[in-house]
N, C-alpha and C positions, 0 to 999 in steps of 0.2 A: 331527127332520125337517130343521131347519136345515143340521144335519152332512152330512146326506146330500144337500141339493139342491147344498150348496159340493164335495159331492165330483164332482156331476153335471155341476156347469157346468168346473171342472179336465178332466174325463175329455174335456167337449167342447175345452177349450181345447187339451188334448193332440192330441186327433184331426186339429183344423183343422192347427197345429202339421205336423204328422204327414203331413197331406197335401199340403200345401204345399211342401212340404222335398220328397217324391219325386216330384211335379209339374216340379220346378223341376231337380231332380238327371237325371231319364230324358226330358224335354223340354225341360229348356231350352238356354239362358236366355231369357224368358220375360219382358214387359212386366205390371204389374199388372195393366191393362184386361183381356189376357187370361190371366189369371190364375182369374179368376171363371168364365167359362162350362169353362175346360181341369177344373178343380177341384169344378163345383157350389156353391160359396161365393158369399156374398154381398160385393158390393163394400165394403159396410162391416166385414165379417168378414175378407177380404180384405186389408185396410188395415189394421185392427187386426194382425195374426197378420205379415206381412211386416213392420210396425214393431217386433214382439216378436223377431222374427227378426233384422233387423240391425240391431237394439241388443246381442244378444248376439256381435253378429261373423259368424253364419252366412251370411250374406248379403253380395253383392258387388254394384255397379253391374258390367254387361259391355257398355256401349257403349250405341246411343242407334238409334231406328228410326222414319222418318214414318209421319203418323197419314195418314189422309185426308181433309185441310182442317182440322185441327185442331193441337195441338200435338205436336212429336214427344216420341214415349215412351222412356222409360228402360226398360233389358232387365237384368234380377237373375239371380242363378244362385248356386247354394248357392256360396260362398266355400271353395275347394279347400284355405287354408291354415288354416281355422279350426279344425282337429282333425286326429290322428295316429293310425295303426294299426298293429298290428304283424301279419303274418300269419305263423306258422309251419307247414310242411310235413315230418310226420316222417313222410319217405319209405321207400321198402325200399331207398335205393342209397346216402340221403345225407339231413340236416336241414336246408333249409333255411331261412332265417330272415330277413327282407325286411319294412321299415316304408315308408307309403304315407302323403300325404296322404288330404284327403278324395276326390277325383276319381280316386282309386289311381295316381296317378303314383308310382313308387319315385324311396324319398328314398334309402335306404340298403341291404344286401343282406350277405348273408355267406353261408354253405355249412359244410358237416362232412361228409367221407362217411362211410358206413358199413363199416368193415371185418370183422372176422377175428369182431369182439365183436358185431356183429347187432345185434340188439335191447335188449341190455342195457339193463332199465329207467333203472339210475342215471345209465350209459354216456348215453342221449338228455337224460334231465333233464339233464345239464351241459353238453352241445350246447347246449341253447334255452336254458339260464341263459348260456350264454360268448355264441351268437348276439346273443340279445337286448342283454345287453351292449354288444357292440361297434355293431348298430345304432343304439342310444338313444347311444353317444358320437357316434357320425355325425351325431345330431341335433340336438346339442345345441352342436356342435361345440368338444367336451373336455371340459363342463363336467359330462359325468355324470349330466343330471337327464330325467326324462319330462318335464318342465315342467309348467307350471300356467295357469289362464286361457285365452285364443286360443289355437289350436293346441297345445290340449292332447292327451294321448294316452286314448284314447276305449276301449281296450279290447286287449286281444288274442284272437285265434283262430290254433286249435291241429287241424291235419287231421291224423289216426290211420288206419293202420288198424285194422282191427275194429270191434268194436259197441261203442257208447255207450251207456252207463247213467248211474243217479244209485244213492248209498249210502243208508245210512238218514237221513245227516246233510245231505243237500239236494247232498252233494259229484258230483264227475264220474270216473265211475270206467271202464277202457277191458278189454273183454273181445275180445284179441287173440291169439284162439288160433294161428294161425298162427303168429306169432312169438314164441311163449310167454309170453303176459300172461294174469295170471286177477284178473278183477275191479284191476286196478292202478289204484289211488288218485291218477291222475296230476296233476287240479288241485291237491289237496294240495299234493303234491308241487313242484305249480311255484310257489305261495305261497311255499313257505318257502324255493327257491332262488334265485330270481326274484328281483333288485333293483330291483325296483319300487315305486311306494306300495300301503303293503296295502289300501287300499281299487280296486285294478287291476281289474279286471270281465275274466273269461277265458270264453273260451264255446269250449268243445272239441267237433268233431264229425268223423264219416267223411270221410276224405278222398274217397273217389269223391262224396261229397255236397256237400262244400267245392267240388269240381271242376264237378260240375254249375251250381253257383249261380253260379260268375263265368260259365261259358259261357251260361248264360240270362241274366244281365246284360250281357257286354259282349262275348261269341264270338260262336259259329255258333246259338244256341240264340234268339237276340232274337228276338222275332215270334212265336215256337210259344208253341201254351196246352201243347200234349203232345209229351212230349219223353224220350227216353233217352240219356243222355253214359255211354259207358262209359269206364271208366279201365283201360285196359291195360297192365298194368306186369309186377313181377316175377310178381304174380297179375292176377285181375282182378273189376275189384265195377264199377259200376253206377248211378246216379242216374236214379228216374222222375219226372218230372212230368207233372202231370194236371192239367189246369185251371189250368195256375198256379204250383199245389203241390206243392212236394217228398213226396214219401211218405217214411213210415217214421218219423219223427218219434225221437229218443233210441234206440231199440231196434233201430236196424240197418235193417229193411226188403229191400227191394231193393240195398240195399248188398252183402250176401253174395253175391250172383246168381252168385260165383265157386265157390261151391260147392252148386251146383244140380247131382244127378247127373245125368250122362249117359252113363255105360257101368256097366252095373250089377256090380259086383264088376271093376270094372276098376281102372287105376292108382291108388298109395298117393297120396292129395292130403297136403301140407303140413299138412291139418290134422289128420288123421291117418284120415280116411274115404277110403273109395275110389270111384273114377269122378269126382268132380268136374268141371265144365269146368275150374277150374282148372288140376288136373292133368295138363290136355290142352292148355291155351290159355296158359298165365302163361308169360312168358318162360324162369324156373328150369326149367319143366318142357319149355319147346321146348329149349332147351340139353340137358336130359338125354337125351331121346327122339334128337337128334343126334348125339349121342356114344354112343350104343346101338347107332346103326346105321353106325357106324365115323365120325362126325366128327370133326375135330380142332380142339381149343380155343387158343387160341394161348397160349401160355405164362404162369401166372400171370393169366390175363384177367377181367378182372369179367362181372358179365352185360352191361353195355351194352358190350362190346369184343367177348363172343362174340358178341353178337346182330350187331353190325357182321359180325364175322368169316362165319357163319352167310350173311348178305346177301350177301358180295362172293363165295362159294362157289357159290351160286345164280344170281348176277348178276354175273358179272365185269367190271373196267370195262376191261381190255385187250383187249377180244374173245376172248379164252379160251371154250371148252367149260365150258357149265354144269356143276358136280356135281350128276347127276344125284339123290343122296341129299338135298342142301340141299335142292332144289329139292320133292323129293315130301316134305320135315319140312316147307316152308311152306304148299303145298299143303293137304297135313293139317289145320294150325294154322289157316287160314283155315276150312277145314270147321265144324271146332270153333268159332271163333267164329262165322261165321257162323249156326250151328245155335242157338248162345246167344242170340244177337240174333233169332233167330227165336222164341226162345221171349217175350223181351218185348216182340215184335211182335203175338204173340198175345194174352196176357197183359192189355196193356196198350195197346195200339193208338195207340202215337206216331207224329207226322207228320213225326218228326225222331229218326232217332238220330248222336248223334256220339261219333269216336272220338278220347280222348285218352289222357293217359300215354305214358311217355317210350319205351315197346318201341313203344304204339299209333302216335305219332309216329314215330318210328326206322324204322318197317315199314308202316305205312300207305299211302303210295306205291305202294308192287308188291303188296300183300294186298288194299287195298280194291277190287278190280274182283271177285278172287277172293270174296270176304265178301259181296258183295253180290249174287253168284250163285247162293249155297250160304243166305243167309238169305232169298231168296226161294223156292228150290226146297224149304226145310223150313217155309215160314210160311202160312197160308191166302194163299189169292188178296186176299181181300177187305181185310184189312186191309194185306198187302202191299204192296197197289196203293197206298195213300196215304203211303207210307211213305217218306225219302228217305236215306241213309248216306254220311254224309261224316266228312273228317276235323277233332275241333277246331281252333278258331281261336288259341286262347289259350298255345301252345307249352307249354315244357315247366314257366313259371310258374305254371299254371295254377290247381295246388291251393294254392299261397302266396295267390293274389289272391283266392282263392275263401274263403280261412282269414280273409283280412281282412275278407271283407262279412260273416261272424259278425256281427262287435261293429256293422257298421257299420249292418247292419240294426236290430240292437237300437237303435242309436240314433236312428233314422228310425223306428220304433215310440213313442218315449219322446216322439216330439217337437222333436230336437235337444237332448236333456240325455243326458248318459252314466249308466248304469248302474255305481252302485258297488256294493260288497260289505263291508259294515259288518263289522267287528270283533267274532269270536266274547266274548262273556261269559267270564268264570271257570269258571264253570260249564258253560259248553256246551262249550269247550274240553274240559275235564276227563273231559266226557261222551265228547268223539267221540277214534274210536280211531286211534292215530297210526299214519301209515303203514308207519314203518319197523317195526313188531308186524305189522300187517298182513302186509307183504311175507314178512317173517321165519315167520308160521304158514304160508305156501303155500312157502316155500323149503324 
């Protein structure tokens, strides 16, 4: 009984902790006095839990504010330099890889694009192992280490496409069909390439999910309980929230929403079903449907050059005659999205959808008038009418900032203590199957 009421009073001391820290992080900064009614806390709990706070460094004086006929008060605010993140974004165009205090200001940044090799599982593991590298020397400045103490490094997150899962062994493993991943053992994987301490806490998720969460913390998405941030890229997935909540949880959810049919027995999707909006909406496949109908791609061009090229064909900026051809492919394109965003208007009945990703971005401008004509004419009235579509706020960092409130979450969960990840056993080692077998039975 003893054991169990000392774990009662920790879980509460965690909680107060816990609330306190996102009190002071999405409101403040913040005087103790009010502290108490912003929180429900008692001013002696209050007092107790902000002394526990900036003894450990969490915690900053931000300046000083009159009372009314009493003493003026000191204003706290979580301490931005007290911990380190690292967000990775393992895009369809490029990896990028970007370490953030706690307030996500970028400390450091780097890039890879992706060429000729796609996806190549090993090809991205040594992206995010060379990335990460060079931002932790950026942070350390040359001396090579995560550090330890203050401003220590709190974790990393890692945005995918595809679905997320777990193994048998508690691991994170990424079911990316599209770009040819089955079940891939990717935290593994980053353990052992990763120069990091092995006790590093990595928390891998969808990137339209990563995307969603910075734009409801610090985009267009602040203020809404229900919310959809679509990410419009080479394909395109999705982030709902309800009340708050991300849906979907490990298992994908509304992430896939790129592969919702919508032409039945119609074009071949990436993933290798047909009708997708994907196959109608994702940039690779606007570029192809272009060049189908006699486009011309400029020479050697990635997708985000054609999609430029695409644009300036539609919309010339010398007063030129529109091509007529670009003009009815984006046309199209917006139908299609638009008709997708109606389906999780219906669906789910957000009072906010936002569009990001770097095509969403790129073409947002001259599409969203179109999208939002074509998702009202396919969505009911009734939830239509609450409904508003705009484009994110957060450019094209979006899913990097979004990979960082991972860990960073987790640690506003814990209380302001980071999440480690202990040291498998002999034996449990021995038990779990190594990835490169893994790899090698699907290869």
């Amino acid at each position: 009984m003893a054991e169990r009421s000392s774990r009662t009073v920790r879980d509460l001391r965690v909680g107060n902790r816990a609330t306190v820290l996102r009190r002071l992080y999405f409101g403040g900064p913040m005087s103790r006095q009010a502290l108490g009614p912003a929180t429900g806390l008692s001013s002696g709990s209050v007092s107790n839990v902000v002394a526990e706070l900036a003894a450990d460094g969490l915690l900053e004086e931000a300046g000083i504010v009159e009372s009314d006929g009493g003493r003026p008060r000191t204003l706290l605010r979580v301490a931005p330099s007290s911990g380190r993140l690292i967000g990775v974004d393992v895009g369809e165009t490029r990896v990028r890889v970007e370490a953030f205090d706690l307030a996500l200001s970028e400390l450091a940044r780097t890039e890879r694009p992706l060429t000729d090799s796609g996806h190549d599982v090993e090809l991205i593991v040594r992206h995010v192992r060379d990335g990460v590298a060079e931002v932790v020397e950026g942070l350390s400045g040359g001396g090579g280490s995560a550090g330890t103490g203050a401003g220590e490094l709190i974790g990393v997150g890692v945005g995918v496409p595809g679905i997320v899962d777990q193994d048998a062994s508690g691991g994170t493993v990424v079911h990316g069909q599209t770009i040819g991943w089955d079940a891939v053992p990717l935290e593994a994987m980053l353990r052992e390439a990763v120069e990091l301490p092995t006790d590093t806490a990595y928390f891998v998720d969808n990137g339209a999910r990563a995307l969603g969460q910075a734009e409801m913390w610090f985009g267009g998405g602040r203020g809404a309980r229900d919310a959809a941030i679509v990410l419009f890229g080479s394909g395109v997935g999705a982030c709902v929230v309800t009340d708050g909540v991300i849906h979907g949880g490990v298992r994908g959810g509304p992430a896939e929403w790129g592969h919702l049919t919508v032409s039945v027995r119609g074009r071949r999707c990436r993933c290798g079903a047909r009708g997708c909006l994907e196959a109608y909406a994702g940039a690779e496949a606007l570029l192809e449907r272009w060049q189908e109908a006699g486009g011309q791609l400029p020479p050697g061009a990635d997708e985000e050059t054609g999609v430029s090229a695409l644009l300036a064909a539609a919309h010339p900026q010398d007063g030129g005659a529109p091509d007529p051809v670009a003009v009815a492919v984006l046309d199209e394109t917006a139908e299609y999205l638009g008709a997708g965003i109606s389906d999780l208007v219906n669906l789910f009945g957000p009072e906010r959808v936002l569009v990001g990703g770097w095509a969403g971005l790129q073409l947002g401008p001259r599409l969203l008038p179109a999208v939002r004509e074509y998702a009202d004419a396919y969505a009911l009235r009734h939830p239509a009418a609450r409904v508003t579509i705009e484009l994110g706020q957060l450019g094209p960092d979006a899913v990097t900032v979004g990979a960082a409130t991972l860990p960073l979450a987790d640690f506003f969960t814990r209380g302001g203590r980071r999440r480690t990840t202990p040291s498998r056993t002999e034996s449990e080692t021995a038990a779990a199957p190594d990835w490169r077998t893994v790899l090698a039975r699907r290869g």
